[in-house]
Short mmCIF file of the C-alpha atoms (twelve columns), coordinates in Angstrom:
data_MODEL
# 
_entry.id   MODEL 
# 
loop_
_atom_site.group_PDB 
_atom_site.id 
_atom_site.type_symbol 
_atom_site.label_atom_id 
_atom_site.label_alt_id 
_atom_site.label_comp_id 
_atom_site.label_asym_id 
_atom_site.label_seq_id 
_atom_site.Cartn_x 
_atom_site.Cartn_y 
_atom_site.Cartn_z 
_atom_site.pdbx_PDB_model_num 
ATOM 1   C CA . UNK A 1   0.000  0.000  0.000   1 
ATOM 2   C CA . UNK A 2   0.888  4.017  -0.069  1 
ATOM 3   C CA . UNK A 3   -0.269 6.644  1.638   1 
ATOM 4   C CA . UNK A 4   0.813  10.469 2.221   1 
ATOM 5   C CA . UNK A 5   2.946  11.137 5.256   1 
ATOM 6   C CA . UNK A 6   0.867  12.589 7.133   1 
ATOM 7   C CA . UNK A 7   -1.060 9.151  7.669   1 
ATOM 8   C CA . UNK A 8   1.223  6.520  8.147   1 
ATOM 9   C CA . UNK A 9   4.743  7.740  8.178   1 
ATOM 10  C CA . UNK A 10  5.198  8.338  12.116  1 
ATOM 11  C CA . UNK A 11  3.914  5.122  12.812  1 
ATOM 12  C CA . UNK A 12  5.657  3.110  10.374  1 
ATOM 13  C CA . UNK A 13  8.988  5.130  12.287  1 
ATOM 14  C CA . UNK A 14  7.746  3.775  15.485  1 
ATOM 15  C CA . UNK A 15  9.088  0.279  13.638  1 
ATOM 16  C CA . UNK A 16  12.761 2.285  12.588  1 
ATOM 17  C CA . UNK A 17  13.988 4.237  15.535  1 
ATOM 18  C CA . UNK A 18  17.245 4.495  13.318  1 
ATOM 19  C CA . UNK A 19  16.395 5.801  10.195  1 
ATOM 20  C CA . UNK A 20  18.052 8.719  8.288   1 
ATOM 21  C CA . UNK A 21  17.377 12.082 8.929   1 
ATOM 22  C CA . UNK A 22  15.693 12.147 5.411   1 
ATOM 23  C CA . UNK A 23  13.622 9.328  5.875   1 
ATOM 24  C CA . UNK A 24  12.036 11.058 8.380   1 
ATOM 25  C CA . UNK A 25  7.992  12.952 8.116   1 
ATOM 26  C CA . UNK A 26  10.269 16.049 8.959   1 
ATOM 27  C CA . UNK A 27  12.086 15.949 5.939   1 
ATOM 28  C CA . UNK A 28  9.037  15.484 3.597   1 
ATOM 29  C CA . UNK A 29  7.751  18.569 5.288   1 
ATOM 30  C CA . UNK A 30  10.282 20.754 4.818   1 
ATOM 31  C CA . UNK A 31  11.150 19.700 1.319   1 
ATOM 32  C CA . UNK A 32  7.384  19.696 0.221   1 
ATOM 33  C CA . UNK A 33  7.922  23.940 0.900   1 
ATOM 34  C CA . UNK A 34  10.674 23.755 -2.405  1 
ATOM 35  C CA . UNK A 35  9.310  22.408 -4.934  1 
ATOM 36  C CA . UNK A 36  8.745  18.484 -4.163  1 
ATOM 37  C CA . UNK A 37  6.382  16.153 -2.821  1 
ATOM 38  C CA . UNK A 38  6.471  13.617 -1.014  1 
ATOM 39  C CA . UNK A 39  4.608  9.989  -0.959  1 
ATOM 40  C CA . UNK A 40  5.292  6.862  1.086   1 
ATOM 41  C CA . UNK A 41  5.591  3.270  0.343   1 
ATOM 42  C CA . UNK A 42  5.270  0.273  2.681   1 
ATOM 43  C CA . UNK A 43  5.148  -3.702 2.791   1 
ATOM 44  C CA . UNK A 44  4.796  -5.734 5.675   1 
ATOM 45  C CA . UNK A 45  8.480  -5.317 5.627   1 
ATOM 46  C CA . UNK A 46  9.741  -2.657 4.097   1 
ATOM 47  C CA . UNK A 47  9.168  1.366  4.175   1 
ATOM 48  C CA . UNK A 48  10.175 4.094  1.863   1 
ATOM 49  C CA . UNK A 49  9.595  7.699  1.729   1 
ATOM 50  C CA . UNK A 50  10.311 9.392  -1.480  1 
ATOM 51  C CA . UNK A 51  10.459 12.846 -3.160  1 
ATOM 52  C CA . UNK A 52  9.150  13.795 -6.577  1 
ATOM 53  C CA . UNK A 53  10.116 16.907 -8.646  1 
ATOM 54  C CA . UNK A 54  7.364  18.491 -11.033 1 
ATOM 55  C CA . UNK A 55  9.497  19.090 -14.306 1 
ATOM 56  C CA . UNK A 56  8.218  20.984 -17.830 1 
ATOM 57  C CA . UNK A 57  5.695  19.418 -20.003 1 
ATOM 58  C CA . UNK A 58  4.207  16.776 -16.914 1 
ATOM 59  C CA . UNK A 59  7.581  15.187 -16.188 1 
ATOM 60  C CA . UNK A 60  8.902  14.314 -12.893 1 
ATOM 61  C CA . UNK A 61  11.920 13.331 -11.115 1 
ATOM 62  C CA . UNK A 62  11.772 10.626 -8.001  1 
ATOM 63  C CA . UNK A 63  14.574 10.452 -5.088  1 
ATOM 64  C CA . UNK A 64  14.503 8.111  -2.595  1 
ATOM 65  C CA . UNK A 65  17.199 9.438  -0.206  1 
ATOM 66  C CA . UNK A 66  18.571 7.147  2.624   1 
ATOM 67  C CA . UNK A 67  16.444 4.233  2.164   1 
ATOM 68  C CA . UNK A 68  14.026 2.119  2.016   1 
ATOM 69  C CA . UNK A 69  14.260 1.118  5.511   1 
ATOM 70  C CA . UNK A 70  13.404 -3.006 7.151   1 
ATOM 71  C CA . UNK A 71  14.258 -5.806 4.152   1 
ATOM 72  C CA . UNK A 72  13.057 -6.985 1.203   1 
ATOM 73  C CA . UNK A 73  13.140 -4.171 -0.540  1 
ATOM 74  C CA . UNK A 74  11.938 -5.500 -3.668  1 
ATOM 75  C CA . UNK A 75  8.666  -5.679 -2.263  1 
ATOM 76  C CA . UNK A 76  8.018  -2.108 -2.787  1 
ATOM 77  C CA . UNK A 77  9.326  -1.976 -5.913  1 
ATOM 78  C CA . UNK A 78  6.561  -2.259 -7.965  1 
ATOM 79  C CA . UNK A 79  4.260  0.057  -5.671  1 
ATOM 80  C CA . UNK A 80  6.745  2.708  -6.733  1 
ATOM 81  C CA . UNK A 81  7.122  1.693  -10.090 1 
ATOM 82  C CA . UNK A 82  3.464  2.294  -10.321 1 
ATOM 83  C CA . UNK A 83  3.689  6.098  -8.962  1 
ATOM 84  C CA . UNK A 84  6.825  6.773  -11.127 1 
ATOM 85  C CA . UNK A 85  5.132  5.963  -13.949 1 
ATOM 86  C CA . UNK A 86  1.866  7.716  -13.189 1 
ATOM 87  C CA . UNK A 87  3.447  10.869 -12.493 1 
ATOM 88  C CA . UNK A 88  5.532  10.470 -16.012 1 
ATOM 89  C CA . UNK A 89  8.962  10.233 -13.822 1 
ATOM 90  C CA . UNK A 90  11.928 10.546 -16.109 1 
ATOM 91  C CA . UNK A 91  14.104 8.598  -13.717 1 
ATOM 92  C CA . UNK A 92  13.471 6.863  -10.263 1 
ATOM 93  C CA . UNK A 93  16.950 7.249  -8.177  1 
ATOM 94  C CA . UNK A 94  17.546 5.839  -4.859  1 
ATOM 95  C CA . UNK A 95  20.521 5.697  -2.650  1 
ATOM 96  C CA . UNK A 96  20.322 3.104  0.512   1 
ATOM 97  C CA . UNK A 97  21.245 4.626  3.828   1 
ATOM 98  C CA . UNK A 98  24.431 1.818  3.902   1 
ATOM 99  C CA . UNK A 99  27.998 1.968  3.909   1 
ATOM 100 C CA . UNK A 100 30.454 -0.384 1.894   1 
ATOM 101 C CA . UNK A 101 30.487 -3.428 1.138   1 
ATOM 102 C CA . UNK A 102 26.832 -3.849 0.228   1 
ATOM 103 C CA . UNK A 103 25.084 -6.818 1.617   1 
ATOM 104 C CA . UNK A 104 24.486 -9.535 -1.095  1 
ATOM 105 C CA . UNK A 105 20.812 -9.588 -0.426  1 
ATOM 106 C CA . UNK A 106 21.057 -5.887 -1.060  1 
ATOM 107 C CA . UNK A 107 22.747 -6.475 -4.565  1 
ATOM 108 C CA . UNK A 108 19.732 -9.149 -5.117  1 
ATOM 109 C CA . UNK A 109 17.128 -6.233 -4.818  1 
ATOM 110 C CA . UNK A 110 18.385 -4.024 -7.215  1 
ATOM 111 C CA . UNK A 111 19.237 -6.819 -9.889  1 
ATOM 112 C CA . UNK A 112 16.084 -6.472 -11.852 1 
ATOM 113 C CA . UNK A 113 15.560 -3.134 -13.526 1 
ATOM 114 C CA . UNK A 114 17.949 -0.701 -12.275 1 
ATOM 115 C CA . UNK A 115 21.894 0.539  -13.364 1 
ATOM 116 C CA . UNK A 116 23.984 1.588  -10.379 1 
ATOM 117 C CA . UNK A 117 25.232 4.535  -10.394 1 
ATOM 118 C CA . UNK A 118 28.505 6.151  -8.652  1 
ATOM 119 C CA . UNK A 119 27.245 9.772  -8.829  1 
ATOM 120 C CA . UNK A 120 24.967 10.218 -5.866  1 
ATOM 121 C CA . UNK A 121 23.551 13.803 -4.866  1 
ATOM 122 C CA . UNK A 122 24.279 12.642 -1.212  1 
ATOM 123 C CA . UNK A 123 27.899 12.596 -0.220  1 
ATOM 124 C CA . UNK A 124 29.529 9.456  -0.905  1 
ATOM 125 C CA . UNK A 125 32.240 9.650  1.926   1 
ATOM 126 C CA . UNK A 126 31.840 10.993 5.841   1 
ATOM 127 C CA . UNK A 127 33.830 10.590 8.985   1 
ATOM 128 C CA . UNK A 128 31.383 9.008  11.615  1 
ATOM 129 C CA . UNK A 129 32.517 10.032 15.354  1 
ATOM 130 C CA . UNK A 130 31.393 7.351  18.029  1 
ATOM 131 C CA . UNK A 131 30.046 8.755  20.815  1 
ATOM 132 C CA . UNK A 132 30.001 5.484  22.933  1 
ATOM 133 C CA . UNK A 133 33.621 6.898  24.352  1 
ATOM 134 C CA . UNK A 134 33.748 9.456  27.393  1 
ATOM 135 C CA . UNK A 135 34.441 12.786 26.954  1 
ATOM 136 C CA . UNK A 136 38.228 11.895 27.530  1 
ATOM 137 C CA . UNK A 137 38.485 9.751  25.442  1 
ATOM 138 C CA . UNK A 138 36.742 11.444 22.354  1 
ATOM 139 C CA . UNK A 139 39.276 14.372 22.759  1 
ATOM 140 C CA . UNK A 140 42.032 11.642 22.904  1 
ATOM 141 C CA . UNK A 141 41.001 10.405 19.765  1 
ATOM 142 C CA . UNK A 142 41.350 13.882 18.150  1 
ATOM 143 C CA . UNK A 143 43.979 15.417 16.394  1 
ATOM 144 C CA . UNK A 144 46.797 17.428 19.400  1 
ATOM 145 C CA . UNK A 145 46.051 20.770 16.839  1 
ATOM 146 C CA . UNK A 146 42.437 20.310 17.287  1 
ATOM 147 C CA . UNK A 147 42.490 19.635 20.877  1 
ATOM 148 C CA . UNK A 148 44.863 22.652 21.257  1 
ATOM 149 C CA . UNK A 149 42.470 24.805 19.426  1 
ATOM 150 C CA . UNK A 150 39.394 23.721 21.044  1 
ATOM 151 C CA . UNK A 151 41.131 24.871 24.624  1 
ATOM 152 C CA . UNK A 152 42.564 28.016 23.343  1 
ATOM 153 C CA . UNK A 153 38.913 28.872 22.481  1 
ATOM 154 C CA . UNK A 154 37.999 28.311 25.741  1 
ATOM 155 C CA . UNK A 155 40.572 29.459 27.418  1 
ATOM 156 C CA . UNK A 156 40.071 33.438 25.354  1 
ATOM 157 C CA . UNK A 157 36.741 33.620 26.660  1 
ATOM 158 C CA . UNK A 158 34.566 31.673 23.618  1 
ATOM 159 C CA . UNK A 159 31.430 30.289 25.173  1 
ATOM 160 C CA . UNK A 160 28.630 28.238 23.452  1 
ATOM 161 C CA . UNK A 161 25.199 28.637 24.253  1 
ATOM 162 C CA . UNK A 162 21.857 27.141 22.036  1 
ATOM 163 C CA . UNK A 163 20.092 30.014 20.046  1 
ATOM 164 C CA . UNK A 164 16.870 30.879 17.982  1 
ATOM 165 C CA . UNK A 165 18.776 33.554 15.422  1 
ATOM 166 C CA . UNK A 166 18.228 31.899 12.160  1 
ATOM 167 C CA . UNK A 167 18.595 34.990 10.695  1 
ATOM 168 C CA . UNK A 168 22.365 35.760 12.235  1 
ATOM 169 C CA . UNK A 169 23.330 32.001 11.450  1 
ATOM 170 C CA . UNK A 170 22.209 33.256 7.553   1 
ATOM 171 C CA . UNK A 171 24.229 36.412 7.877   1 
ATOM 172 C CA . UNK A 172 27.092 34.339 8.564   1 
ATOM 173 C CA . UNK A 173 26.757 31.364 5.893   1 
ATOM 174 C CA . UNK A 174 27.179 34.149 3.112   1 
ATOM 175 C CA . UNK A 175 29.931 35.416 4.653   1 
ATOM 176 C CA . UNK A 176 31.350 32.100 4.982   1 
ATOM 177 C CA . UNK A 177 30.049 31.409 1.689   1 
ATOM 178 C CA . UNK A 178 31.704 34.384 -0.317  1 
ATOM 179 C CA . UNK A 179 35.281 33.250 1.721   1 
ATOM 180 C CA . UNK A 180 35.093 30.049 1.114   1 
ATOM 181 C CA . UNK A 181 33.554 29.985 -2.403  1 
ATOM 182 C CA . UNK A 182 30.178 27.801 -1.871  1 
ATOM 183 C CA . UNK A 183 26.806 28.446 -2.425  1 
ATOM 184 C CA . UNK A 184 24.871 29.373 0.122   1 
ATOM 185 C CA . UNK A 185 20.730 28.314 0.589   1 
ATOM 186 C CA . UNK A 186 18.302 31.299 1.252   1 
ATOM 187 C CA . UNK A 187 17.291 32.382 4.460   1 
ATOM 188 C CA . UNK A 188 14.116 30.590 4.206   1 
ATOM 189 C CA . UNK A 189 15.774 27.312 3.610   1 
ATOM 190 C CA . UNK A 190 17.565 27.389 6.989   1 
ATOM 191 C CA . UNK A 191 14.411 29.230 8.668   1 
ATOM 192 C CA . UNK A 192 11.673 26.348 7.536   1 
ATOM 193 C CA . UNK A 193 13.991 23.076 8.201   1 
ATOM 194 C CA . UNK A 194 14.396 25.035 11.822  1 
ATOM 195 C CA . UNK A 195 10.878 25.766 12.382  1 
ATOM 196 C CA . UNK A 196 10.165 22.317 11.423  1 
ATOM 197 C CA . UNK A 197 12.796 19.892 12.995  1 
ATOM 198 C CA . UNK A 198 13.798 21.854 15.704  1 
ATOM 199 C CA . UNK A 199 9.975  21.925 18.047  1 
ATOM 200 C CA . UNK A 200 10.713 18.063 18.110  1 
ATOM 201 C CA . UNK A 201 14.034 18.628 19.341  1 
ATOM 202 C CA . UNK A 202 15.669 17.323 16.183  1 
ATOM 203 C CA . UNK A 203 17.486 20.174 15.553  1 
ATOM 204 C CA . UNK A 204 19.420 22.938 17.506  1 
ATOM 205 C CA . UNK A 205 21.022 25.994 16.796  1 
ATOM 206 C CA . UNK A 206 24.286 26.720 18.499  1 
ATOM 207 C CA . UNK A 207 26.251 29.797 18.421  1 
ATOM 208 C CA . UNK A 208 29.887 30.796 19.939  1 
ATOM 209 C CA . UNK A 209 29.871 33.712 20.863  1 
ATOM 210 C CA . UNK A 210 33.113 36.156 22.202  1 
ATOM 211 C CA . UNK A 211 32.304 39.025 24.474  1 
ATOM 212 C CA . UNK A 212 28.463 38.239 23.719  1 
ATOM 213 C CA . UNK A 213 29.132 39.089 19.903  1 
ATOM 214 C CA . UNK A 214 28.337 35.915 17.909  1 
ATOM 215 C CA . UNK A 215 31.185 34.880 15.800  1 
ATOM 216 C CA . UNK A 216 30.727 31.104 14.748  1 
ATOM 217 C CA . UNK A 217 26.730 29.045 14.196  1 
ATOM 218 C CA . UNK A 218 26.371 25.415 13.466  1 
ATOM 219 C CA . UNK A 219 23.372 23.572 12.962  1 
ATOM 220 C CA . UNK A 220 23.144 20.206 14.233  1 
ATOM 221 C CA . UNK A 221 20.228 17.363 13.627  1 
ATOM 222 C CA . UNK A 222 19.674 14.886 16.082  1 
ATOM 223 C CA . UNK A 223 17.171 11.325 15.803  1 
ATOM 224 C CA . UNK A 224 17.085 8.547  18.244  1 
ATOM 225 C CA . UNK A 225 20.801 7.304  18.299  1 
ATOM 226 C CA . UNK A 226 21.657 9.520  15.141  1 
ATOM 227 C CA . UNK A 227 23.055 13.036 14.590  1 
ATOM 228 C CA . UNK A 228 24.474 14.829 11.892  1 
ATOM 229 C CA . UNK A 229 26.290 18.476 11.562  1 
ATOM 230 C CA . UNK A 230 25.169 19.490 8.307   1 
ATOM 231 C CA . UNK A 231 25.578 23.645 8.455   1 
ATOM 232 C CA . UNK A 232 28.355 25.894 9.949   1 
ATOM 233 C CA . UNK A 233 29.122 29.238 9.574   1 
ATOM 234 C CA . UNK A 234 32.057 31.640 11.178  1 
ATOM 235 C CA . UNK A 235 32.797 35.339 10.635  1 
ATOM 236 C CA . UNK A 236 35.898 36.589 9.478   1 
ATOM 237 C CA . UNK A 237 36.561 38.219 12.555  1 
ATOM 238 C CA . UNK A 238 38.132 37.131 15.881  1 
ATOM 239 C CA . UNK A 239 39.380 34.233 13.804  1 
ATOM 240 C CA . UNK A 240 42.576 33.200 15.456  1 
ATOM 241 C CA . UNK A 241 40.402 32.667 18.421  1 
ATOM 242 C CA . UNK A 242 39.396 29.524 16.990  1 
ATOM 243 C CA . UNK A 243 35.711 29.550 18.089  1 
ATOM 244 C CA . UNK A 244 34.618 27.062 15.378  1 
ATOM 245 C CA . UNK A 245 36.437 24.077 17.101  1 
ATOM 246 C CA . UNK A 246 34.981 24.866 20.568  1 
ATOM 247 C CA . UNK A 247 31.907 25.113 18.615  1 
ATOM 248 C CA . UNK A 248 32.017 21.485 17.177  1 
ATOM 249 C CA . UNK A 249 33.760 20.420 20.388  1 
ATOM 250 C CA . UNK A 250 29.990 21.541 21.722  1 
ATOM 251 C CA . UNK A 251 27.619 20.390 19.454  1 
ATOM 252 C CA . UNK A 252 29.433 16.851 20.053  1 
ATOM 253 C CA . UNK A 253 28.871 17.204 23.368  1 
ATOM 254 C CA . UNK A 254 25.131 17.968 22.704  1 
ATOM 255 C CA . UNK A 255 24.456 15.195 20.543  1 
ATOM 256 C CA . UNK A 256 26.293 12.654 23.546  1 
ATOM 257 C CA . UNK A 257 23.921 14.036 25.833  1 
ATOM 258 C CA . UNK A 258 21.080 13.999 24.035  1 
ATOM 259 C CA . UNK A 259 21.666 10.063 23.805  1 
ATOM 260 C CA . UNK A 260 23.499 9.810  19.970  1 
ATOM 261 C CA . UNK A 261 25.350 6.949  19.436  1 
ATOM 262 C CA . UNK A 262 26.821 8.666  16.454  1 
ATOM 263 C CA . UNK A 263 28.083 11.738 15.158  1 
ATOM 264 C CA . UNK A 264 28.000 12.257 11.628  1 
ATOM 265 C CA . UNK A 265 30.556 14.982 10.383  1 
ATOM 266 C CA . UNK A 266 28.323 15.026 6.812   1 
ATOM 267 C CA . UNK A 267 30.918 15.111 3.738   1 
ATOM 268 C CA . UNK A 268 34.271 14.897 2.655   1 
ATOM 269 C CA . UNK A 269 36.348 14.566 -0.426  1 
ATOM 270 C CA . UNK A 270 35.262 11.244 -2.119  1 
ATOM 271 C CA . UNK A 271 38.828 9.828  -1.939  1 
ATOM 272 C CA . UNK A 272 40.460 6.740  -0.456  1 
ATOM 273 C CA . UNK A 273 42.441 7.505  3.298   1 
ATOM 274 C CA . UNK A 274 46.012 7.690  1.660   1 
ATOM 275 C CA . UNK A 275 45.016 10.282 -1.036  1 
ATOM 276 C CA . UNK A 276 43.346 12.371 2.199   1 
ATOM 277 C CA . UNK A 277 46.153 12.679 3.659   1 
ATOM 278 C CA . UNK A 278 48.643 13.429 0.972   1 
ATOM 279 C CA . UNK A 279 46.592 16.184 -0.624  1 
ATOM 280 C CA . UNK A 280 44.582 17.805 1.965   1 
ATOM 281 C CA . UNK A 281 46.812 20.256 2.530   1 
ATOM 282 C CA . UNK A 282 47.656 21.464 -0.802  1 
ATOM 283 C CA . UNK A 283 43.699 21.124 -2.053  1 
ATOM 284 C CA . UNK A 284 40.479 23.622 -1.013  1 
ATOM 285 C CA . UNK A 285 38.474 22.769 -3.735  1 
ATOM 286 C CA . UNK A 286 35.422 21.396 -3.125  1 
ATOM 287 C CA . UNK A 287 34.717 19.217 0.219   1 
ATOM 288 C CA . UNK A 288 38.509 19.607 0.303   1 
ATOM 289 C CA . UNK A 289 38.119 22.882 1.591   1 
ATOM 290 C CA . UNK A 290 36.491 21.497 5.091   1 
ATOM 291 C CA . UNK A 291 38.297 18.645 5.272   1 
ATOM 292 C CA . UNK A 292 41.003 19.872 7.042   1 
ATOM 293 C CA . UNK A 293 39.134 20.776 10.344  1 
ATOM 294 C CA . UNK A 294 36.769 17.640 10.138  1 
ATOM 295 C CA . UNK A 295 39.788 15.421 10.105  1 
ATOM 296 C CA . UNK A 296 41.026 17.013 13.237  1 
ATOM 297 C CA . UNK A 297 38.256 15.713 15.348  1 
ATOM 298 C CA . UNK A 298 38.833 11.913 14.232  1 
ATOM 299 C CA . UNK A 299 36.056 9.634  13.437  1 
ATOM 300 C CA . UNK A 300 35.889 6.515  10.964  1 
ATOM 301 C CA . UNK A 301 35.874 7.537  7.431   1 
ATOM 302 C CA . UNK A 302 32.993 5.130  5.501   1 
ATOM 303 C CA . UNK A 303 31.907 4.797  1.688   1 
ATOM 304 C CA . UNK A 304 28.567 5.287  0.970   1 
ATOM 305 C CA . UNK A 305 26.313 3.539  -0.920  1 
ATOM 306 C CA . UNK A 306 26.408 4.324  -4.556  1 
ATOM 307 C CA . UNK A 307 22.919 5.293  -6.485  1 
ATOM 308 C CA . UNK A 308 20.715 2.967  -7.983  1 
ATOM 309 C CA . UNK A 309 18.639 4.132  -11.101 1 
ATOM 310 C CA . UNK A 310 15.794 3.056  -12.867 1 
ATOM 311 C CA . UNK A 311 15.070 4.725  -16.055 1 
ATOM 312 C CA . UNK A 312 11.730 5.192  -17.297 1 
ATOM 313 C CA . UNK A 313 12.414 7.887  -20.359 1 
ATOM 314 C CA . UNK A 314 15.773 7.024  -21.800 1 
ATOM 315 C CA . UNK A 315 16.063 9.946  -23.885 1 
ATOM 316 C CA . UNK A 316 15.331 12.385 -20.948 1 
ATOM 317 C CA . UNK A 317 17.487 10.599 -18.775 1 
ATOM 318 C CA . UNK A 318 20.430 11.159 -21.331 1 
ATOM 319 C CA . UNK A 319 20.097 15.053 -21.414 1 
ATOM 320 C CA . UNK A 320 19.429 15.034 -17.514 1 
ATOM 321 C CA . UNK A 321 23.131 13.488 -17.405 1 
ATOM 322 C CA . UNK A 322 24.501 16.121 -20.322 1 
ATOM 323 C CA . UNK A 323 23.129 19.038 -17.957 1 
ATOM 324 C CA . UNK A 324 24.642 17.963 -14.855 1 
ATOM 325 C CA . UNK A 325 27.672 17.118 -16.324 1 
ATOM 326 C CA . UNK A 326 27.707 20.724 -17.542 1 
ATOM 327 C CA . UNK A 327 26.853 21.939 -14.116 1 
ATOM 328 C CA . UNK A 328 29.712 20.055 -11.920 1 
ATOM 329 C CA . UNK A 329 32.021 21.476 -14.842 1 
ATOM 330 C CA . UNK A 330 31.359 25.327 -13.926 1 
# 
């Protein structure tokens, strides 16, 4: 069966206390605001939530990000199918919520019907920081720099406190932004998935902040035994006080308390350990450019899944590839 969101999904979560920040009703909310909609799809043992994208001339896109969730998979396959096809999808793409190597049975599912993929719109690579470790030992695990920094911080007079000022934290991601050459989501991006995710206590806002003047903001997600540090910003001044690194020192502090079993660091360079770190200090481009100070605080670097793509309009599915070719070449 399928059904929208809003009647089955928080149930069906009951069932997966674990699953990805964008598997959960949350997500579908705040993405149905920019442009996509969301349906779910369920089987006595599987679940999938997944996004559609209204192109020209009737056309859609589907994304299943970070799932299905449960087993047997393929049991929800043709449920989808169905949709995809009724809503003239050009493509169907989904990328499992599992690190490498894939589980045969995982292989099995995705044998009939669909091409895998290496580019994923997800990042294929992350550091994951266990929290299971006390607070001693997490900062023993870090790099001496980092753990230098994150005390000098302290020790200037940086504090950390939670915060409501979406609208600061967006001040600060252009700046960071224009610095650090990325693009940058409008203020009512950051302001909805807040609104939405943080009543729940899903997300929080943290800011440091030196001599009450906010100089650093990082938004942090939190589920169950999950939690992820998708958005941080700093200002370019007051710098050398390193604020940033008490600032994740913090939020992984937060997420402990809270109960996480996991801290997510969300994204670096898609390369193998040894090309890391022989080229991450000579490289800014890209995910490079953050990699530094993630690597500092440790973690286990994982692979992703790759994508897995069923194509409905082959033609379509051709130019889709042409244009974002042309895109990740600007």
């Amino acid at each position: 069966m399928s059904a929208t969101s809003s009647e089955i999904h928080p149930d069906l979560l009951g069932a997966y206390a674990n699953a990805h920040l964008l598997q959960l009703p949350e997500w579908a909310k705040f993405k149905n605001n920019f442009g996509w909609q969301s349906q779910i799809f369920s089987s006595q043992t599987a679940f999938a939530q997944v996004l559609f994208r209204s192109l020209p001339l009737g056309f859609s896109i589907a994304y299943l990000p970070k799932g299905p969730l449960g087993t047997d998979w393929s049991s929800l396959w043709s449920q989808i199918d169905q949709e995809c096809r009724k809503r003239k999808a050009v493509f169907l793409q989904v990328e499992p919520d599992l690190n490498l190597p894939l589980p045969a049975e995982v292989e099995s599912d995705f044998s009939q019907g669909f091409i895998r993929e290496e580019q994923t719109l997800q990042p294929r690579r992350t550091a994951l920081i266990s929290l299971e470790p006390d607070e001693e030992d997490l900062l023993a695990a870090m790099k001496q720099k980092t753990r230098y920094n994150i005390r000098l911080a302290a020790k200037k007079g940086v504090v950390v406190r939670p915060t409501d000022d979406v609208i600061g934290f967006y001040g600060m991601m252009v700046t960071t932004g224009n610095r650090d050459d990325f693009a940058v989501h409008s203020l009512e991006y950051y302001q909805k998935v807040f609104d939405i995710f943080s009543p729940s206590g899903k997300c929080v806002l943290l800011s440091a902040y030196y001599q009450d003047v906010p100089v650093a903001y990082l938004m942090l997600f939190l589920t169950a035994s999950r939690s992820w540090y998708f958005y941080g910003a700093s200002d370019n001044r007051q710098r050398n006080l390193m604020p940033t690194y008490l600032l994740q020192w913090e939020a992984i502090r937060w997420a402990k308390a809270y109960g996480a079993k996991e801290y997510d660091l969300w994204g670096i360079p898609d390369a193998d350990e040894e090309e890391l770190e022989a080229s991450f200090t000579d490289r800014s481009d890209g995910l490079w450019g953050v990699y530094r100070f993630k690597r500092g605080f440790g973690g286990k670097i994982v692979r992703t899944s790759p994508a897995f793509v069923k194509i409905f309009k082959p033609l379509l599915y051709k130019l889709y590839l042409k244009v974002r070719a042309g895109r990740m070449a600007e």
